[in-house]
C-alpha positions as CSV (number, residue, x, y, z in Angstrom):
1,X,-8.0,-89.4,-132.4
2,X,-10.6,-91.9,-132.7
3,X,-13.9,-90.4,-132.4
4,X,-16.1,-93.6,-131.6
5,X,-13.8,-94.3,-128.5
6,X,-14.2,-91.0,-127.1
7,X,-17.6,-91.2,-127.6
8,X,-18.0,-94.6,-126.3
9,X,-16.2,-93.4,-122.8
10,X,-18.2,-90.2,-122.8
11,X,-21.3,-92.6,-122.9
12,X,-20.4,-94.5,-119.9
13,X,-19.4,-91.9,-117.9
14,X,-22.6,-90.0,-118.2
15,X,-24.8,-93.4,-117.2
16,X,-22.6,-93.3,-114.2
17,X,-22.9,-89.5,-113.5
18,X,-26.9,-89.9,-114.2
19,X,-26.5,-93.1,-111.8
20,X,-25.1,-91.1,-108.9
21,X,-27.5,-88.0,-109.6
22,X,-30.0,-90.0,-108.7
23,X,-28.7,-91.7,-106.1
24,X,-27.7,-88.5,-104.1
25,X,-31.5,-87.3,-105.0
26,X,-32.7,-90.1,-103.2
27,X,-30.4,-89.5,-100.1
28,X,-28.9,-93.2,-100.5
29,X,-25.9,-92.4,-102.5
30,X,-24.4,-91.4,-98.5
31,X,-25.9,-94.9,-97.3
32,X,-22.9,-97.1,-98.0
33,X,-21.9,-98.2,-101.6
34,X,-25.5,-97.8,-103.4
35,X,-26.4,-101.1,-105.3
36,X,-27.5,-99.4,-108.9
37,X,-24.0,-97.3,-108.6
38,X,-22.3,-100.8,-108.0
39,X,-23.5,-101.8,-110.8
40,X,-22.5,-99.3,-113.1
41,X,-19.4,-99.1,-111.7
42,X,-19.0,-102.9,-112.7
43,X,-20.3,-102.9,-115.8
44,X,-18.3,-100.0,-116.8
45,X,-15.0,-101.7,-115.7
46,X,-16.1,-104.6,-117.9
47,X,-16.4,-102.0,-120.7
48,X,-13.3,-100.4,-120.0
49,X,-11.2,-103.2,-119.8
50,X,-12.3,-104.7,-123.3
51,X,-11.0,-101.5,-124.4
52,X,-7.5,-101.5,-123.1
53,X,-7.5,-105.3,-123.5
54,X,-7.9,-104.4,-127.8
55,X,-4.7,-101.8,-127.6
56,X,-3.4,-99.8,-124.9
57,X,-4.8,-96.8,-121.8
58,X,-7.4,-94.5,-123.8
59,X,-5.2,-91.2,-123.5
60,X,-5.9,-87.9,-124.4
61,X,-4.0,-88.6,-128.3
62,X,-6.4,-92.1,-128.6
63,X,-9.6,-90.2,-127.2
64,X,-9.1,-86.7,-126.5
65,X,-8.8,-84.5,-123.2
66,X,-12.1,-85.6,-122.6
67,X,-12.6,-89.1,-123.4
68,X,-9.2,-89.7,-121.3
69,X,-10.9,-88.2,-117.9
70,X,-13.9,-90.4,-118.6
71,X,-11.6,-93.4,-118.4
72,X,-10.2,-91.9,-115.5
73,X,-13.5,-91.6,-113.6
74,X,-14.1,-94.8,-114.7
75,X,-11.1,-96.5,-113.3
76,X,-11.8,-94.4,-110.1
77,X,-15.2,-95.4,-109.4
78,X,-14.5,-99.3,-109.9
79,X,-13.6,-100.3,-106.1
80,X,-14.7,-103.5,-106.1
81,X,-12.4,-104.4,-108.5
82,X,-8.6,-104.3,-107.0
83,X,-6.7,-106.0,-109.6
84,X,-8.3,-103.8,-112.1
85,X,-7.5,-100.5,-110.6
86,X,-4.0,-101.7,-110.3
87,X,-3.4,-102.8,-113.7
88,X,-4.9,-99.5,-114.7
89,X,-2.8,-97.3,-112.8
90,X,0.0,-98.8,-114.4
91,X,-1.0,-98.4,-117.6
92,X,-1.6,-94.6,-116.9
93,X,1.8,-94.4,-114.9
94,X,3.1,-94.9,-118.4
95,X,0.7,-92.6,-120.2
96,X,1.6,-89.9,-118.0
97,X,5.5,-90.3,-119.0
98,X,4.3,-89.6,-122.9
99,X,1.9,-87.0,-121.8
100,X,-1.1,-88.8,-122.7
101,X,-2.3,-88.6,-119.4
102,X,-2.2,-85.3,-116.7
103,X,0.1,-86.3,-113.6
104,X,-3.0,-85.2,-111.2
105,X,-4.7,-88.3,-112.7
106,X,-2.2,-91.1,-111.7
107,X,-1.9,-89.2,-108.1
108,X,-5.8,-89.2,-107.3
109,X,-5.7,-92.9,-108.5
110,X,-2.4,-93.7,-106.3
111,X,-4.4,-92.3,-103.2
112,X,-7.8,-94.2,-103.7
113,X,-5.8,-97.1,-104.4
114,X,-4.0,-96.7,-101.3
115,X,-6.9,-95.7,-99.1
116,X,-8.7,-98.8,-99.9
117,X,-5.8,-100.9,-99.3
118,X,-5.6,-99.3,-95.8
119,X,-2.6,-97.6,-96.0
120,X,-1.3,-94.0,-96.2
121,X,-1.6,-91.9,-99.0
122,X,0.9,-90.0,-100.9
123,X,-0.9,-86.7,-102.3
124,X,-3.7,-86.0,-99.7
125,X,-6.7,-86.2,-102.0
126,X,-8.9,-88.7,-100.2
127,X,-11.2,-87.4,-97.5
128,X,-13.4,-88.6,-95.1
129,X,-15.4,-88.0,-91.4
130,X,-13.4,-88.1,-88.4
131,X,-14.9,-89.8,-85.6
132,X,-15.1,-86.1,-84.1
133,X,-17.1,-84.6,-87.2
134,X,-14.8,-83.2,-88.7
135,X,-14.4,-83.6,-92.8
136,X,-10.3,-84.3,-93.5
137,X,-7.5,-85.8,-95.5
138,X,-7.2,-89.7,-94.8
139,X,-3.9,-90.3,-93.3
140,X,-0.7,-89.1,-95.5
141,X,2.9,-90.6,-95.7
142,X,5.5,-88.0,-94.7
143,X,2.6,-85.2,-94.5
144,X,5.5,-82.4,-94.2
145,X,6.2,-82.8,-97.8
146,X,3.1,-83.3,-99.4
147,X,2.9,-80.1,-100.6
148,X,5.9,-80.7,-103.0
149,X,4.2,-83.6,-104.1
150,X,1.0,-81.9,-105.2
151,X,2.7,-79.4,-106.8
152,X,4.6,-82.1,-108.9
153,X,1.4,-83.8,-109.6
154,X,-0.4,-80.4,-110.3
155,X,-2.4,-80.3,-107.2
156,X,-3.2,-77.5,-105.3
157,X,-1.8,-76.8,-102.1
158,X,-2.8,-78.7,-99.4
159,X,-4.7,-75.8,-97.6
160,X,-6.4,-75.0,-100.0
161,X,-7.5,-78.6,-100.8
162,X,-9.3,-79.0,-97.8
163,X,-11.2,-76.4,-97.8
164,X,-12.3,-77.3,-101.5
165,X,-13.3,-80.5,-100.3
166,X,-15.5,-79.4,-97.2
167,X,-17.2,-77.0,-99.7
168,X,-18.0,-79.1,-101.8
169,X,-19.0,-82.2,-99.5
170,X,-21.4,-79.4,-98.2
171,X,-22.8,-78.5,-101.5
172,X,-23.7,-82.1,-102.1
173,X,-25.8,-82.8,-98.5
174,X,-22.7,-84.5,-96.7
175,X,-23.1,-84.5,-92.9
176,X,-21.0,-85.5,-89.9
177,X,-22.6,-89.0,-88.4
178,X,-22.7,-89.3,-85.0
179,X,-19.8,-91.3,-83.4
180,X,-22.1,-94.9,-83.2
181,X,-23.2,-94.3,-87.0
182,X,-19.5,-93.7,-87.8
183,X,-18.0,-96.4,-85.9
184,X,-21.2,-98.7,-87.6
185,X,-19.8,-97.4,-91.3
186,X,-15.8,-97.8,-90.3
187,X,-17.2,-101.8,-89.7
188,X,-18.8,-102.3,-92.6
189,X,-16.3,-100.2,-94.7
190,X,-13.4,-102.5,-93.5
191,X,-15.8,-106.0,-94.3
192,X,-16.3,-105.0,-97.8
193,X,-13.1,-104.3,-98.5
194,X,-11.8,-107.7,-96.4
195,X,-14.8,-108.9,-98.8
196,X,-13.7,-108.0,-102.7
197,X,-10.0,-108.3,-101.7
198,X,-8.6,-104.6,-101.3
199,X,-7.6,-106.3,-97.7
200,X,-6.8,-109.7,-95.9
């Protein structure tokens, strides 16, 4: 294992963590994509990418259990960069068939992927406000088997997801907007992601 890239990911992913502390402090970190945040998130990507430009996906045999999730959460967190997330869930598609990387990782990337690309998801693990109020899965492909699909990614059931999710949406301030504020966020939501290319 090599001990200055783990510690190198572990670095970024705390700036990003501290990043979004503060953010959520502040109350803007629910007010559309906060600007500071963005920026982290980009200049961690750039980070990121220099790494698996100089060899290959920083798995858990490169840069430990926990260096790995840091990438992870760094891939994760870098919407306004499509391409990127791509290429990176490709690259842990392939760490996950050596075991470098846990098959929960490639599924929650798969979904955000998916979600900002407007279209389905396959595992169920992106939420959001309904019009209604109401915190739920986005939209899932062929939702009367997605339980067998969690399971295969090591997810929890589907039940039991949700009501994860709500708890902990609640623990960290989230609140239903009011059909006008949500209709306001779906419009800007779908602009910005027309805007960085998730969309056409």
């Amino acid at each position: 294992m090599d001990q200055v890239l783990r510690r190198r990911l572990l670095d970024l992913l705390e700036k990003d963590t501290r990043t979004r502390q503060q953010a959520a402090a502040d109350g803007s970190l629910f007010q559309g994509y906060n600007e500071a945040l963005r920026a982290v998130h980009n200049e961690n990507a750039k980070a990121l990418a220099e790494i698996v430009d100089a060899g290959d996906w920083p798995d858990k045999f490169q840069a430990g259990e926990d260096g790995a999730t840091a990438a992870f959460l760094i891939v994760q967190h870098a919407i306004g960069l499509p391409n990127f997330m791509r290429a990176c869930l490709d690259l842990m598609e392939e760490a996950a068939e050596r075991g470098g990387v846990p098959r929960w990782q490639v599924a929650l990337l798969t979904d955000r992927i998916r979600m900002l690309e407007g279209r389905p998801q396959v595992y169920g693990t992106q939420f959001d406000w309904t019009v209604d109020g109401k915190f739920e899965p986005l939209p899932i492909e062929e939702p009367e088997t997605v339980d067998l699909r969690r399971t295969a990614a090591e997810l929890v059931p589907m039940a039991q997801a949700i009501e994860l999710q709500r708890k902990e949406n609640a623990e960290m301030g989230g609140s239903a907007p009011s059909p006008g504020a949500w209709l306001a966020r779906q419009r800007e939501f779908e602009a910005w992601a027309k805007a960085v290319g998730w969309r056409k």
